[in-house]
N, C-alpha and C positions, 0 to 999 in steps of 0.2 A: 439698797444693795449692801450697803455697811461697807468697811475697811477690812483688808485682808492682812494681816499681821508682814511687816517688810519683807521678812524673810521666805515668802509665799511665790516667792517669784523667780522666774529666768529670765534672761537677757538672750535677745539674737541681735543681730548690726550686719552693716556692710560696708563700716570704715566712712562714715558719712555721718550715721546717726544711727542708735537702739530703740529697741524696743523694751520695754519688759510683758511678760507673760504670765497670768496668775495658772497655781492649783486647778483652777476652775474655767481656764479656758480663755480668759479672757486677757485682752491686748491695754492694759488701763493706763501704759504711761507711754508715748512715742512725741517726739518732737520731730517734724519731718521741715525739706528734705534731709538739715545738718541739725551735730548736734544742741547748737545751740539757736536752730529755730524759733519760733511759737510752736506752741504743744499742740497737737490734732486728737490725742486721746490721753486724757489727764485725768482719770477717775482717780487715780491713787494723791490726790490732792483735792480735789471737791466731788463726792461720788453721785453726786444729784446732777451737776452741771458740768462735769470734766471732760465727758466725752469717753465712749469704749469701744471697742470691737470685739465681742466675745462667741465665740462656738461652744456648745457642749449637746450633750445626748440627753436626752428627756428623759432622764433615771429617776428614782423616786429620791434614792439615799444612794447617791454614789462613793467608791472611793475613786480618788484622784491620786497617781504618783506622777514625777518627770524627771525623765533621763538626756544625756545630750549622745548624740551617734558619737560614739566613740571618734574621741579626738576631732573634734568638730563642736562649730557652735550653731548647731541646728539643733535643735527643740524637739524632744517629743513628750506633750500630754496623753496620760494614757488614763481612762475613764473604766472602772471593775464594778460591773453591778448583774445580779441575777439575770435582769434580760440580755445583756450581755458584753462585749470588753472594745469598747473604741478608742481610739487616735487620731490626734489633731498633730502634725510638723510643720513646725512655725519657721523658718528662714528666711535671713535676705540675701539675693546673691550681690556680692561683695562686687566692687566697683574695679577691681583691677580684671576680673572676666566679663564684668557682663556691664551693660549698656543702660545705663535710665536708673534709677532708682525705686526700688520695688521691696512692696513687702508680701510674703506668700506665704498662705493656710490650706493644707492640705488636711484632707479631712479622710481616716478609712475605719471601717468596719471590720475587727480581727471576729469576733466569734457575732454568735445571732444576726437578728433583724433588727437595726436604731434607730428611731428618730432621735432630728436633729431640728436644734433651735440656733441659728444664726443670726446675730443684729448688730448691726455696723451703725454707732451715731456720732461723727467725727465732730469734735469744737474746734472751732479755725482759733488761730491766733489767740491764744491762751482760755478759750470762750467766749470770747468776746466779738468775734467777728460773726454775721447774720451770713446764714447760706443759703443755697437753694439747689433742688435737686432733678437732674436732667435725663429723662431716659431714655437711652439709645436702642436698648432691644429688651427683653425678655428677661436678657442674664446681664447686662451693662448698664449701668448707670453712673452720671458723673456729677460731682457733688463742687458745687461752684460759689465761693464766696462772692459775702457782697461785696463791691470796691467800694475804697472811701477815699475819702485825700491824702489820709493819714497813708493806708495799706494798700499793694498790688493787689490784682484779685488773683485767686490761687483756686486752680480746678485741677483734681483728682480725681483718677477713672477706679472702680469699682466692677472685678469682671467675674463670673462665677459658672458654675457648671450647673449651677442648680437656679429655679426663677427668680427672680425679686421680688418684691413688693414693696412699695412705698408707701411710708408710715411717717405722714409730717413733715419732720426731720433728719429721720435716720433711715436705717433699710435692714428689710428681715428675709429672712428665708428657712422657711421648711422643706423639710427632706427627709429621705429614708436611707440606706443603703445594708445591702444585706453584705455576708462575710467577702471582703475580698474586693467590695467595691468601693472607689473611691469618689470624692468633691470636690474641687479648687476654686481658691479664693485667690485674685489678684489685686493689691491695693497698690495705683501707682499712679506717675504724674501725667497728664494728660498727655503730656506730646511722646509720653512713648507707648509703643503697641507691640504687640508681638506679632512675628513674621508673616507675612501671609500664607507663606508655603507651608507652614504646619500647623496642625491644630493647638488646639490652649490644652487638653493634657500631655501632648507631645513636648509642648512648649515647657511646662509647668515641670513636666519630671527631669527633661535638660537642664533650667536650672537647678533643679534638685541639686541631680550627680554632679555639676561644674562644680557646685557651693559645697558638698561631701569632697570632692577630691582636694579643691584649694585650699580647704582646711587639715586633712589628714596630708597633703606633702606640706604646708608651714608648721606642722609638729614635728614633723620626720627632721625637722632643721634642728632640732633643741641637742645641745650637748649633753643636755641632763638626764643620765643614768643610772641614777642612784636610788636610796626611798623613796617613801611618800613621792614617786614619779609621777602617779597620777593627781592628784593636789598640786604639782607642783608646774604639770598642764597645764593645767585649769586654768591656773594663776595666769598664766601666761596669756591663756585663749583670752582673758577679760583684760591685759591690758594692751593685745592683740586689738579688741573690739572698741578701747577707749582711743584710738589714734586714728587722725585722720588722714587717710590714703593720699589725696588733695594736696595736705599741705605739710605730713610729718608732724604736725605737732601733736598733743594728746592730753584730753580733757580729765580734769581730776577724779569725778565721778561720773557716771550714768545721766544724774537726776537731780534738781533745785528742789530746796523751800524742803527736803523731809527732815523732822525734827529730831534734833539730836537730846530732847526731853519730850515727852508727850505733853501739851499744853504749854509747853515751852515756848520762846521767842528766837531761839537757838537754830534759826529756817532758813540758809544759804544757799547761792545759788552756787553747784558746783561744776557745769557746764564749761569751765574755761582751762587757758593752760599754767599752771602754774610754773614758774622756772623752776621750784623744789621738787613738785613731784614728779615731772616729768624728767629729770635729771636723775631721781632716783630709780624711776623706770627704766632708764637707760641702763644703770648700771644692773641692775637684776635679767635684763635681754641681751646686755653684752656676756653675760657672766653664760648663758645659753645657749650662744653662738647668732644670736638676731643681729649682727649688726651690722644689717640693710638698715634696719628701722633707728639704730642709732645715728648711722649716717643720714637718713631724712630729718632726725630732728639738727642737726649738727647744720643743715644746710637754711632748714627753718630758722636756728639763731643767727646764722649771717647776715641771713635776709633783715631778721630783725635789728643788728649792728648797725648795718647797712645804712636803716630806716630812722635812724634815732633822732636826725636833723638839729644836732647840736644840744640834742637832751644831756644830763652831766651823769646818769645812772638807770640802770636796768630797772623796768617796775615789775613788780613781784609777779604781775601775772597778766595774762593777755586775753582775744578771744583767740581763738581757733589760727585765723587769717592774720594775726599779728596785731588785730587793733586794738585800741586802748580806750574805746568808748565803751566802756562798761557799765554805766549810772543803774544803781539799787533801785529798783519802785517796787512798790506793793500791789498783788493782785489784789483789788476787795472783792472781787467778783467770785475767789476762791474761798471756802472757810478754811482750808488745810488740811493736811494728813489726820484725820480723827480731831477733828478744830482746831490743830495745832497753828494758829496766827502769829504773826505776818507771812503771806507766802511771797518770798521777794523772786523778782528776778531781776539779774544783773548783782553788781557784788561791790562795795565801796573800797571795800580791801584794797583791793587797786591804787588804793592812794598810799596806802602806807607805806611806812618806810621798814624792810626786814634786810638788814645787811647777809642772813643767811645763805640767802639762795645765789650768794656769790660763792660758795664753798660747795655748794649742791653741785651748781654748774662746772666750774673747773673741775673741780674730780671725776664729772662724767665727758668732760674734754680728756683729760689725762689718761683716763681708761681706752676713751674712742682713739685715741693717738694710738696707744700700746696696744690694743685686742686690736683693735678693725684698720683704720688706714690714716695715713699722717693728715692731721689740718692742713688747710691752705693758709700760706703767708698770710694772704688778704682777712681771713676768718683769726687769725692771730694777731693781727696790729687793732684790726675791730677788740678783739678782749682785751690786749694790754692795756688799752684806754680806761677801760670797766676794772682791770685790776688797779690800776695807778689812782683812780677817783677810788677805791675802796681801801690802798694804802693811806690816803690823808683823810679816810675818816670814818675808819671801824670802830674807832670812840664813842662813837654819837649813840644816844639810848635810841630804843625802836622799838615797832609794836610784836617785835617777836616770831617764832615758828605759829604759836599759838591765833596769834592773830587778836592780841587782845584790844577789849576797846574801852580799857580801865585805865589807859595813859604809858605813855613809852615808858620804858626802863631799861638800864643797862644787862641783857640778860646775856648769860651765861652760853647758852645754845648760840645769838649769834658771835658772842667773840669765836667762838670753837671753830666753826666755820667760815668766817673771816680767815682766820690759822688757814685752815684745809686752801681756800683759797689763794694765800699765798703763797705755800707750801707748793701745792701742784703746779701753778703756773711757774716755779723758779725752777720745777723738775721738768716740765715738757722745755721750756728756756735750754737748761743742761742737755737733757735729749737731743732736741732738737738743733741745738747749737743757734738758738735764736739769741741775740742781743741779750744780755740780764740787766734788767736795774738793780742797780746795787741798795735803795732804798726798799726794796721790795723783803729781800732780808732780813733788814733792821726793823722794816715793823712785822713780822713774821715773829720773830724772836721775842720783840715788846708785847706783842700779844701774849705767846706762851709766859711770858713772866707775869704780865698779870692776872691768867687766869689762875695760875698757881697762889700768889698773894691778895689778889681784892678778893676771891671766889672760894675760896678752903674757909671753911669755919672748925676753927680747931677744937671749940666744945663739943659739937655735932661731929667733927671727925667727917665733913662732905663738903663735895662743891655743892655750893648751893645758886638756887636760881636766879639770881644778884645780889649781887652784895649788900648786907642788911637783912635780906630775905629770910624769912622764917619759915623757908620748903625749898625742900630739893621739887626736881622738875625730870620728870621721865625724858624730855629730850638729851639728859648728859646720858642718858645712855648710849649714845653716838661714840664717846669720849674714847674708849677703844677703839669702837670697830670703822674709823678713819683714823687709827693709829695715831693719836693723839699720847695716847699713856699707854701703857702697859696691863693686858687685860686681870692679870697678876700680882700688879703692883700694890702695896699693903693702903695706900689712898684711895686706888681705886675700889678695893675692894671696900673699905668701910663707907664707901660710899653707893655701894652698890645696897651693902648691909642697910642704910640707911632710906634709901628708894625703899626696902624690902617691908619696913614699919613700916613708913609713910602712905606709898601709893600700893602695894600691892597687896590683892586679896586672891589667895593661891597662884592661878596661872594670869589673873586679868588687873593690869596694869591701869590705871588715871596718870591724866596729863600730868596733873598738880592740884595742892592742896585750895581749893577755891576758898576757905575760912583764912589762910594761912596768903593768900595772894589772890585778892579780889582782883575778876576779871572787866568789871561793868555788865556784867550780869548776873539778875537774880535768881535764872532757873539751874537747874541740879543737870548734872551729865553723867553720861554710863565709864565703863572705861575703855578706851581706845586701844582695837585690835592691832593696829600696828606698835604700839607699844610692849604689846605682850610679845609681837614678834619679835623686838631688840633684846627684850627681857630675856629668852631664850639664846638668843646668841653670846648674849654678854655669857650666861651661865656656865653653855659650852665651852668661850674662849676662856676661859676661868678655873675649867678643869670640872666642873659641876655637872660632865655631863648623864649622868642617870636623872638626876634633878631635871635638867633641862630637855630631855627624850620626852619624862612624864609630862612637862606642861609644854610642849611641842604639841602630843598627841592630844590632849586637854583641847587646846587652841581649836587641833582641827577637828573635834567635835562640837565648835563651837559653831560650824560652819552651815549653810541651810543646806538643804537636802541635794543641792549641786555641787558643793564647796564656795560657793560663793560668800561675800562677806557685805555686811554694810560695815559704816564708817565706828560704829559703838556696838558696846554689847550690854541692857539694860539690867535692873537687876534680878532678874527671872532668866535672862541669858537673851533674852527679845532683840531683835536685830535694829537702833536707832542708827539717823542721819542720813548720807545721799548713799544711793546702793547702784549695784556694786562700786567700791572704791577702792583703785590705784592703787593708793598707798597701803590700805593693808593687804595688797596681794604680791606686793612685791616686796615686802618684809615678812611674808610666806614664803618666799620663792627666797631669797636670803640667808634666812635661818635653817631653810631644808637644805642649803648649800654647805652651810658652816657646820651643822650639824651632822649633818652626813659624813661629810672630810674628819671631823673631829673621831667621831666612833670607828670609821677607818682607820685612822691611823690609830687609836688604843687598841684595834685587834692586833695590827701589825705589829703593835711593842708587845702584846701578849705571847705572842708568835715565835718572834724573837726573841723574849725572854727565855719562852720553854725551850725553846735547841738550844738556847747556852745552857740551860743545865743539863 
């Protein structure tokens, strides 16, 4: 079959777990029922042994495009070729309307007469698990792993409008349909069925419309009225689909183990939650008027206070359900994204220690206080504890935003956020009229002193990425826009100047200089879409906005054929790492804020100018 290039793909979900969807019809990566299951189709990681679910029409040389129903994450593959123009709409109905967990292929014929080639050959538990296959009628069949001691067995019903046939392994189906007439595919967990009182297309187009309406009223919720409104959707709808209904928490990417270098070792698993990006998510969906979904993750961190059982600090990242059993292993049973090896899952990171994500968090407390509704006492004596352990010991070196695994150092990004940390919680304190520690202050203040004196390199004229360090580091781009400095300020700016040698190549930004700050790794990386989004803001706030419109709009050509983004952008503009990801769509959704605001008001001073004279 070969690999389909990352960016070949759409995403649908129903707040449980996604799917993605290629060009070509096919279902190559689902982790079922959550998102951080075992995988049931994982061709886009071993294409021989991953497992797919693909429909398409028996064309000779098709073209393929896909659109999502406006303001909605429902899917449609549309297939253009001489004999004639088919549609495949791929959805799952989302778990706050509907019942059971369900993925659904609808299949219709807009012009001609098409056949259709259908093969569903699921790999249980990352491929590894032996199945077997059971069939209950003509059009039903239920595909039932083996048990072992290790694994429950796990049966999925398989329901369709058109016959089966069983092949092995997997299951096919041919068919025709002429203009106008439709197929349905239902892929779901055995114990749930559809109604008896209606049929399976009756059934089939209900959830359609439930899952078209739940989607177009959660847009109609968005404050955002500005440009690029539709990108700015989008953005939304994907990290709409990375959060989980269940539990309010919300997973960094989509997808594990895709390589952020082809042949690379650069193969993470990013299936979990992080405190950084899902704090930063909050603030891009409060900034939108979402903040129901801030309040779910807000209840999700208590929970996890709650749970800490005399731990002395927050770990950088979780699963889904708050647990901390994360341990890294290697599929060998996978070769990887175009052999891109190790394909891990689970994530060690986990262990590390990144004082960051305590400035991540309080600021997206600080905003949920002031946009959405006051914390509870109880969820604030739970943080001051985690502020109070982070005032005695924002000193300590750590592996950083980056996540390096070349040895801790005192970086520059986490003192910065450390600052924001202590800073917001002494403001919700004043706010809120809570208690203040007066040492909370003092090192607040010690911080900002020494980011000024160990971190300024007065030859380079920049903060640099710790002290000694021979590179700046695309994370002080922060350094403004949590009001840290002044985006104006004659340090800032030569240190923006100094980013602008360094890491930038026109609109697309690198972390940092890997010759210049070995990371314990020897493979090459693209540069990081969410970087170019700060990159742009910083411009904006700076006054550079013509500059920053152009690589705004740069950016969002950078986007695959939905707006979607993966985590890199290679050097042909190829989409590496786990897709879609979080974080660059909520430094989308950011920068189209400050951007937007920013060119407003310069019409207004234009405005204004011309009536005074």
């Amino acid at each position: 079959m070969g690999y389909k290039p990352i960016e070949d793909y759409g995403i649908i979900g129903d707040l449980n777990t996604v799917a993605l969807v290629g060009l070509d019809g096919a279902i190559d990566y689902m982790c079922f029922p959550n998102f951080d299951s075992p995988s049931i189709f994982a061709a886009l990681l071993d294409d021989a042994v991953g497992g797919s679910f693909k429909i398409s029409p028996v064309f000779q040389d098709p073209r393929s495009k896909q659109m999502y129903l406006p303001d909605t994450n429902v899917l449609v593959t549309r297939f253009l070729d001489e004999q004639g123009v088919a549609e495949i709409t791929d959805f799952m109905p989302v778990q706050e309307i509907s019942a059971g967990k369900k993925l659904i292929r609808r299949v219709t014929t807009i012009r001609g007469k098409v056949e259709y080639m259908m093969t569903c050959g699921p790999r249980f538990n990352y491929g590894r698990a032996a199945h077997t296959i059971e069939r209950v009628s003509p059009t039903e069949v239920i595909f039932n792993t083996v048990a072992t001691a290790d694994e429950d067995r796990v049966s999925l019903r398989l329901t369709s409008s058109a016959a089966l046939t069983i092949l092995e392994n997997k299951i096919q189906a041919e068919f025709s349909l002429g203009p106008g007439e439709i197929a349905d595919f239902l892929f779901e967990h055995i114990d749930e069925r559809a109604p008896e009182n209606i049929g399976f297309e009756a059934f089939v187009t209900k959830c359609l419309f439930d899952t078209v309406n739940y989607w177009k009223e959660w847009v109609e919720q968005s404050a955002y009225s500005g440009r690029w409104r539709d990108m700015v959707n989008r953005s939304a709808l994907v990290l709409k689909l990375l959060t989980s209904h269940r539990y309010g928490s919300m997973i960094a990417a989509a997808t594990f183990s895709l390589p952020e270098s082809i042949g690379g070792k650069r193969n993470f698993d990013y299936r979990f939650t992080w405190i950084r990006d899902t704090s930063f998510s909050m603030y891009a969906l409060i900034r939108m008027g979402y903040t129901k979904e801030a309040g779910a993750f807000m209840n999700w961190v208590e929970s996890l206070c709650e749970g800490l059982k005399g731990e002395n600090r927050l770990g950088i990242m979780y699963a889904i359900n708050g647990d901390t059993k994360l341990h890294e292993t290697t599929l060998t049973n996978f070769e990887g994204y175009q052999k891109s090896a190790p394909v891990r899952i689970g994530n060690d990171a986990y262990g590390q220690l990144q004082l960051d994500i305590y400035g991540e968090l309080m600021d997206s407390v600080y905003l949920f206080n002031k946009y959405g509704e006051p914390i509870s006492y109880d969820l604030w004596k739970n943080l001051e504890k985690q502020v109070d352990w982070l005032a005695a010991n924002w000193n300590q070196p750590d592996e950083g935003i980056w996540e390096v695994r070349g040895g801790r150092q005192n970086f520059l990004y986490s003192r910065l956020m450390s600052w924001v940390a202590l800073d917001r919680a002494i403001k919700i304190a004043e706010e809120r009229s809570f208690p203040l520690m007066p040492h909370w202050t003092r090192e607040r203040d010690n911080i900002f002193k020494t980011i000024y004196t160990d971190f300024w390199d007065e030859e380079k004229k920049a903060f640099m990425q710790y002290p000694g360090s021979g590179t700046v580091d695309a994370s002080c781009l922060l350094m403004p826009l949590v009001r840290f400095i002044s985006p104006k300020d004659p340090m800032w700016l030569s240190t923006l100047k100094r980013i602008e040698e360094d890491l930038v190549s026109d609109a697309l930004v690198y972390r940092y200089s890997q010759d210049a700050a070995p990371d314990g790794f020897l493979s090459r990386e693209g540069t990081f879409s969410m970087c170019s989004f700060w990159y742009v803001e910083c411009l904006s706030k700076s006054g550079q906005l013509e500059k920053a419109r152009l690589y705004f709009e740069k950016m969002l050509g950078y986007s695959n054929h939905l707006g979607l983004y993966a985590e890199q952008l290679g050097f042909k503009g190829e989409h590496l790492g786990n897709f879609p990801q979080a974080f660059t769509h909520l430094g989308l959704i950011s920068a189209a804020y400050n951007l937007d605001k920013q060119l407003d008001d310069s019409r207004n001073k234009s405005t204004d100018h011309d009536q005074l004279k």
